[in-house]
C-alpha positions in Angstrom: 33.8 -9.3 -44.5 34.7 -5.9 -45.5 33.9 -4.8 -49.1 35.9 -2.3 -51.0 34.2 -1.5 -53.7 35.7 0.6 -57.1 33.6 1.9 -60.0 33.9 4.5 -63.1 36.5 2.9 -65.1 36.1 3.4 -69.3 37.6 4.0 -72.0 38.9 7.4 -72.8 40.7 9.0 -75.4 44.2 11.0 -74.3 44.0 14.5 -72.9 40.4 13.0 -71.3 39.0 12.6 -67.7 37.7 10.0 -66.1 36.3 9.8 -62.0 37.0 6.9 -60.1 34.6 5.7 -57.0 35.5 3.5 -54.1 33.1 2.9 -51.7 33.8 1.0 -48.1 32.3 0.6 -44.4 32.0 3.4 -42.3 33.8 1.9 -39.7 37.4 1.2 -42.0 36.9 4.4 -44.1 37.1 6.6 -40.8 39.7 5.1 -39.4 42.4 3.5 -42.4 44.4 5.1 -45.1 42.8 4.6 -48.5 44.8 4.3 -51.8 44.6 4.2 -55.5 46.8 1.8 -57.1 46.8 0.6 -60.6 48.5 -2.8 -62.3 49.4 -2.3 -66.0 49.9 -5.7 -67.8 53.1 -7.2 -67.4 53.5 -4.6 -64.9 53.5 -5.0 -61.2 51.2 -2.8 -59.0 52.3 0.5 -57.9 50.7 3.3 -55.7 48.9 6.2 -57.7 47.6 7.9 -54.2 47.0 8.0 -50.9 44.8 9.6 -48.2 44.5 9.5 -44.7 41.8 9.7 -42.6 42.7 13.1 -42.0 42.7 14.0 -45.5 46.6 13.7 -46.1 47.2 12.6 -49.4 50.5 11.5 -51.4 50.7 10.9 -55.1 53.2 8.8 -57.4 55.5 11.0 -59.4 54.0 10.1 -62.5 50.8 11.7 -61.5 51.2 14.4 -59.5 49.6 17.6 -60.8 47.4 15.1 -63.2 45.4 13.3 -60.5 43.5 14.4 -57.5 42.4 11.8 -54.5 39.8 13.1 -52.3 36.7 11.8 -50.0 33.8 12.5 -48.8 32.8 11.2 -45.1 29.1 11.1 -45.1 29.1 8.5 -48.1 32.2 6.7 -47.1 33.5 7.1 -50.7 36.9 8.0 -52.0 37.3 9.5 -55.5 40.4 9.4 -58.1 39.8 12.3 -60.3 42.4 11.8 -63.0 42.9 14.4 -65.8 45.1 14.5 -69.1 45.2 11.3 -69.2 47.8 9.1 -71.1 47.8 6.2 -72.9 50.3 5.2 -70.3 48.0 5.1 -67.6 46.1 2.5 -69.1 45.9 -0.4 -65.9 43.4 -1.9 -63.9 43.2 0.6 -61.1 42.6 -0.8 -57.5 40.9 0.7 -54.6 43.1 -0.2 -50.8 42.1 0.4 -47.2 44.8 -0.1 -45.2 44.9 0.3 -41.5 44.5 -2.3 -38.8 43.9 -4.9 -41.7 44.5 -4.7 -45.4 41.6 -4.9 -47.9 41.5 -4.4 -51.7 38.8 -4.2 -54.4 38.5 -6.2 -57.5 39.7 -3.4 -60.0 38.5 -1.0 -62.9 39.8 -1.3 -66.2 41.0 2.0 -67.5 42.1 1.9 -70.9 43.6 5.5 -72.8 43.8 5.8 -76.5 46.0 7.4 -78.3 
C-alpha cells in the first residue's frame, strides 16, 4: 500500500513560518505530481500547490508569493514552506500523489493566531 506521509504542522502566530514535510515511495514520488491541499472547517478542500516530477509547480491564488512547494529526490520528500502566514490559512493541510493512482495523507493541523 502506498504511504504518504505529512509532518510539521503547529501552531503559529500571524506573520510566522511554518515547513511542511511529505514523505512517499521512491517509485510514486519519481513519477506523480505531488500536491499540497488544505481543508478549513466547514470548508471544502482546495489545492494550495502542485509540483511535477519535473519540478513544475502551480499555486492557489491565495498563496502565491506566500508559499513555496519544492522537493528533494534523494529523500523522496516534498516540502510546503509557507511564510506570512494568516489566520486564514488555518486548515488541516494534506499531502497528494497523483499520477497513475491517487493517494493522500492523513493531514497536519495548522492553526494561525491572530
Amino acid at each position: 500500500q502506498v504511504q504518504v506521509v505529512e509532518s510539521g504542522g503547529g501552531l503559529v502566530q500571524a506573520g510566522g513560518s511554518l515547513r511542511l514535510a511529505c514523505v512517499t515511495s521512491q517509485t510514486i514520488f519519481s513519477t506523480y505530481t505531488m500536491g499540497w491541499y488544505r481543508q478549513a472547517p466547514g470548508k471544502q478542500r482546495e489545492l494550495v500547490a502542485t509540483i511535477t516530477s519535473s519540478s513544475s509547480t502551480t499555486y492557489s491564488d491565495s498563496v502565491n508569493s506566500r508559499f513555496t512547494i519544492s522537493r528533494h529526490s534523494a529523500l523522496a520528500t516534498v516540502y510546503l514552506q509557507m511564510n506570512n502566514l494568516k489566520p486564514e490559512d488555518t486548515a488541516v493541510y494534506y499531502c497528494n500523489a497523483h499520477g497513475a493512482g491517487d493517494f493522500w495523507g492523513r493531514g497536519t493541523q495548522v492553526t494561525v493566531s491572530s
